[in-house]
C-alpha positions as CSV (number, residue, x, y, z in Angstrom):
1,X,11.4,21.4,11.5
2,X,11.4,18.5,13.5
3,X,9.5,14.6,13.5
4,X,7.3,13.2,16.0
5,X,9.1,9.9,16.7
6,X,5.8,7.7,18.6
7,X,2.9,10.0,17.2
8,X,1.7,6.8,15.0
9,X,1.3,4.8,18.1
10,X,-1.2,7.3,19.6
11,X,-1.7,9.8,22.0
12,X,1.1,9.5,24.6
13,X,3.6,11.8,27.2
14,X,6.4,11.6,24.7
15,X,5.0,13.3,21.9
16,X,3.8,16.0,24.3
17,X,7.5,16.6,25.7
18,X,8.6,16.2,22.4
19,X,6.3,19.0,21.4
20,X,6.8,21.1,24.2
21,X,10.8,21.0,23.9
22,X,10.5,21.9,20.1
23,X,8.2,24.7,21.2
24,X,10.9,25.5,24.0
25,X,13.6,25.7,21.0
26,X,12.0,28.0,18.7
27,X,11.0,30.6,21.6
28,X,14.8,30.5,22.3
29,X,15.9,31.2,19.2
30,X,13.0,34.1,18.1
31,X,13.8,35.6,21.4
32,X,17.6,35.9,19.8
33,X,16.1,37.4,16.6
34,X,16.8,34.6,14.7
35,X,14.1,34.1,11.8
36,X,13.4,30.3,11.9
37,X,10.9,30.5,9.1
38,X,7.9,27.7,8.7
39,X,7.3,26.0,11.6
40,X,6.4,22.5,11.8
41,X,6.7,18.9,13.0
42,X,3.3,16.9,12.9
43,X,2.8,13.9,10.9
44,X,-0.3,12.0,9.5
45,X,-0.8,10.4,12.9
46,X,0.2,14.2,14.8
47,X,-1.6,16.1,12.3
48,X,-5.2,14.2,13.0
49,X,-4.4,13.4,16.9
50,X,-2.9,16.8,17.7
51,X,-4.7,20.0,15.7
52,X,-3.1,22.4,18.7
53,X,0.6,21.6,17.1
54,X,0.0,22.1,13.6
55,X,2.0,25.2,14.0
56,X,2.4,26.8,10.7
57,X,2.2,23.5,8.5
58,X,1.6,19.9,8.6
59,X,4.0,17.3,6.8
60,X,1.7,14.2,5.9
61,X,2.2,10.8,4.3
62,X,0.2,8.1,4.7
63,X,-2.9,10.2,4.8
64,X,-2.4,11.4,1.6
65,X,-2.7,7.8,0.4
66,X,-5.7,7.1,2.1
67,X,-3.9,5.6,5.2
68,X,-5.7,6.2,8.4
69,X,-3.2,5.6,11.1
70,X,-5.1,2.5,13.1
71,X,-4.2,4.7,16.5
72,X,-6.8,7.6,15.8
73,X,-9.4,7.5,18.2
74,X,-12.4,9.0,15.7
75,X,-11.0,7.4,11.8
76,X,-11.4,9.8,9.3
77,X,-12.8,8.7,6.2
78,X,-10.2,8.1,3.5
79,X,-10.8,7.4,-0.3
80,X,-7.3,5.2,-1.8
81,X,-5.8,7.6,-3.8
82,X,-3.7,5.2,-5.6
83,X,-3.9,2.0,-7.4
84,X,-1.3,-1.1,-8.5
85,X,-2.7,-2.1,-12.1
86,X,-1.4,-4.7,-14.8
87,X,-3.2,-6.8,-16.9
88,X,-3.8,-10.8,-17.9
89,X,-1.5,-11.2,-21.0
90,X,-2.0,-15.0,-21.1
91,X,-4.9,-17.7,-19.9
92,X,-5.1,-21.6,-20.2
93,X,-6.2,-24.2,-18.6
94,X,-4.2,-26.6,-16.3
95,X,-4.7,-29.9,-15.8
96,X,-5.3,-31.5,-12.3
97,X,-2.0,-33.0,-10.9
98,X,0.1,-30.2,-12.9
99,X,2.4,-27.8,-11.8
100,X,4.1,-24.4,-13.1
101,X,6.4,-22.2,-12.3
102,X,10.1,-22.0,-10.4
103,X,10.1,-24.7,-7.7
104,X,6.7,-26.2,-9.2
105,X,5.5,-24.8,-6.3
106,X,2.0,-24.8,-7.0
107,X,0.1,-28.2,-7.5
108,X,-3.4,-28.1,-9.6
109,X,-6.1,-30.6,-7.1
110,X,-8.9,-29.7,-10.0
111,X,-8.6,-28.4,-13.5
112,X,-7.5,-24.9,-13.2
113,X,-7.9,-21.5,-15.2
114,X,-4.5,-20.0,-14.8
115,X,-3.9,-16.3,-15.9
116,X,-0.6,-14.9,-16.4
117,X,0.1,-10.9,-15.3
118,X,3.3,-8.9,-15.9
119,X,4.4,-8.0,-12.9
120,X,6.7,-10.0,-10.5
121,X,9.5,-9.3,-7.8
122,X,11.6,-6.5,-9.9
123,X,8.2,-4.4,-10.0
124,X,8.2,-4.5,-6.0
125,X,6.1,-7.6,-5.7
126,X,7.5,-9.4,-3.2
127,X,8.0,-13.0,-3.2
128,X,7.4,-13.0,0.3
129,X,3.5,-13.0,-0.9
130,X,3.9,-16.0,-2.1
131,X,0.4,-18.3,-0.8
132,X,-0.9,-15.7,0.7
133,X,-1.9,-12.7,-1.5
134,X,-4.6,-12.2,-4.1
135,X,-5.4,-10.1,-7.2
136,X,-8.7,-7.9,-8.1
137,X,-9.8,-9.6,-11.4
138,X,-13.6,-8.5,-12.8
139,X,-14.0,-7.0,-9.3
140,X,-13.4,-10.6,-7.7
141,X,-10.8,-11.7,-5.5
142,X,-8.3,-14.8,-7.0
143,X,-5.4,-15.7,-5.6
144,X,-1.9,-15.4,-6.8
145,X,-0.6,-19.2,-7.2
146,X,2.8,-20.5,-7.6
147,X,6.1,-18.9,-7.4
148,X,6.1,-15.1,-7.7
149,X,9.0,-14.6,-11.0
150,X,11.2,-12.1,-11.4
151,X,8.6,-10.4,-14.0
152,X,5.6,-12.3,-14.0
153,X,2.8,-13.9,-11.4
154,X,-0.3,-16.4,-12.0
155,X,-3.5,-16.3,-10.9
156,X,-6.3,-18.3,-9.9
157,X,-9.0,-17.1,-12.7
158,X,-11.4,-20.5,-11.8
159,X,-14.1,-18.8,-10.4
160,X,-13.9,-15.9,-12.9
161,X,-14.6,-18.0,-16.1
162,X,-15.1,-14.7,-18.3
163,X,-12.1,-13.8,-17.8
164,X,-9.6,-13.2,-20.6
165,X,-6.6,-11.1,-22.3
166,X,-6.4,-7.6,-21.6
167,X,-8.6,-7.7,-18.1
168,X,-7.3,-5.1,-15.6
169,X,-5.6,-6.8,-13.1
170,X,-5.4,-4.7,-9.8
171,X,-2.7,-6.0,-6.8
172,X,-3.9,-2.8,-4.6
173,X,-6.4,-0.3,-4.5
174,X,-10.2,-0.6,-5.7
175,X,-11.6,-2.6,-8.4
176,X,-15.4,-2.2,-8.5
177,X,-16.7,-3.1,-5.0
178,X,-13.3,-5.2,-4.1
179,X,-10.3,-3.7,-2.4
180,X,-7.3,-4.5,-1.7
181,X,-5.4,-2.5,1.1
182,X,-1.8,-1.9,1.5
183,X,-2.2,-2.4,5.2
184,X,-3.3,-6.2,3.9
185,X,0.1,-6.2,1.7
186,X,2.1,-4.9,4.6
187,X,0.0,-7.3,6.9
188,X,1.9,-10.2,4.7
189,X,5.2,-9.1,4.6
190,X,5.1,-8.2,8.8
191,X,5.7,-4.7,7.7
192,X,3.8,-1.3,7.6
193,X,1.2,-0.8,4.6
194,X,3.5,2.6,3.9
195,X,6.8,0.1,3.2
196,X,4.4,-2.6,1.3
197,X,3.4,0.3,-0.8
198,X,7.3,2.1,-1.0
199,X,8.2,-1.2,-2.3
200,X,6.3,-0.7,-5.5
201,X,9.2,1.5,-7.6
202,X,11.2,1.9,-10.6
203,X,10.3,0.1,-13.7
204,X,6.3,0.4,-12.9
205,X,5.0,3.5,-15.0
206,X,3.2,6.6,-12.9
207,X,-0.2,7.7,-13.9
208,X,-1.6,10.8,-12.7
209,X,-5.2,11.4,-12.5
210,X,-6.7,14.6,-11.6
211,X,-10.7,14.9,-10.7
212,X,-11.1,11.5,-12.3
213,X,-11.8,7.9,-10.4
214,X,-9.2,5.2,-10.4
């Protein structure tokens, strides 16, 4: 096996050598008798830019996330196969001129419905999204406000006044008609959607659905 280093950013000379040279390798080494077994090296960007080097199998990612590398010339059409999920635990109002959270970061300029959602910076939430990101709440966008804790976030619930306790809360993937994108999350942290989504680990619970809708 082997990795296409610059396949993501399109089709270009060096993946072609690269190809070729791997190719070059394991002729070499059948000619010596040597059983190398499967044979592969393509990627998600290879595996839809390349279908002539898909050799014996393809190794894919992103793609199996519902990542289309931005490089492929004709996009395939991708369903998210994965969602990030919590829920509102806790709603009130806040005043106008008040302020919550580490760093009273956040400043209420009207009278604001604040939710609270478990999920913070140990659950892979960066605090790096910090003014910029949003949450899927009743299939409308709010934003997250305020300092992102250590276990916890708040949202912006004003323009979704039915919301309450219990609501799904979705950070990525669909919600209704609304998405949220882990190329947006990785768009915030100046990183690739496959490291915004990485980042999401450990004490978050997996749930597997099969032939079922998220």
């Amino acid at each position: 096996m082997s990795h296409f280093a610059v396949a993501d950013e399109g089709r270009n000379g060096y993946t072609e050598r690269q190809f070729e040279r791997f190719s070059r390798v394991l002729r070499a080494l059948e000619a010596k008798g040597i059983n190398i077994g499967m044979r592969h090296i393509c990627n998600s960007s290879g595996t839809l830019l390349y279908p002539r080097m898909h050799m014996d199998a393809v190794r894919v990612g992103k793609i199996l996330y519902g990542f289309c590398p931005k490089t492929v010339e004709s996009p395939v059409e991708l369903k998210c196969s994965f969602k990030i999920r919590s829920e509102i635990t806790s709603i009130r109002m806040a005043s106008i001129g008040e302020s919550f959270g580490y760093g009273l970061r956040y400043v209420c300029r009207d009278d604001d419905l604040i939710a609270v959602v478990p999920i913070g910076y140990a659950d892979g939430y960066s605090r790096m999204y910090m003014g910029k990101s949003c949450a899927l709440v009743r299939g409308r966008r709010v934003p997250v406000v305020g300092s992102i804790c250590c276990d916890q976030i708040f949202l912006k619930v004003t323009d979704v006044p039915d919301a309450a306790v219990g609501d799904e809360v979705v950070l990525a993937g669909r919600q209704d008609d609304e998405e949220i994108l882990a190329e947006e999350l990785g768009g915030y942290l100046g990183t690739s959607a496959c490291e915004a989504f990485n980042m999401f680990r450990g004490r978050i619970p997996r749930l597997y659905n099969i032939d079922k809708e998220l």
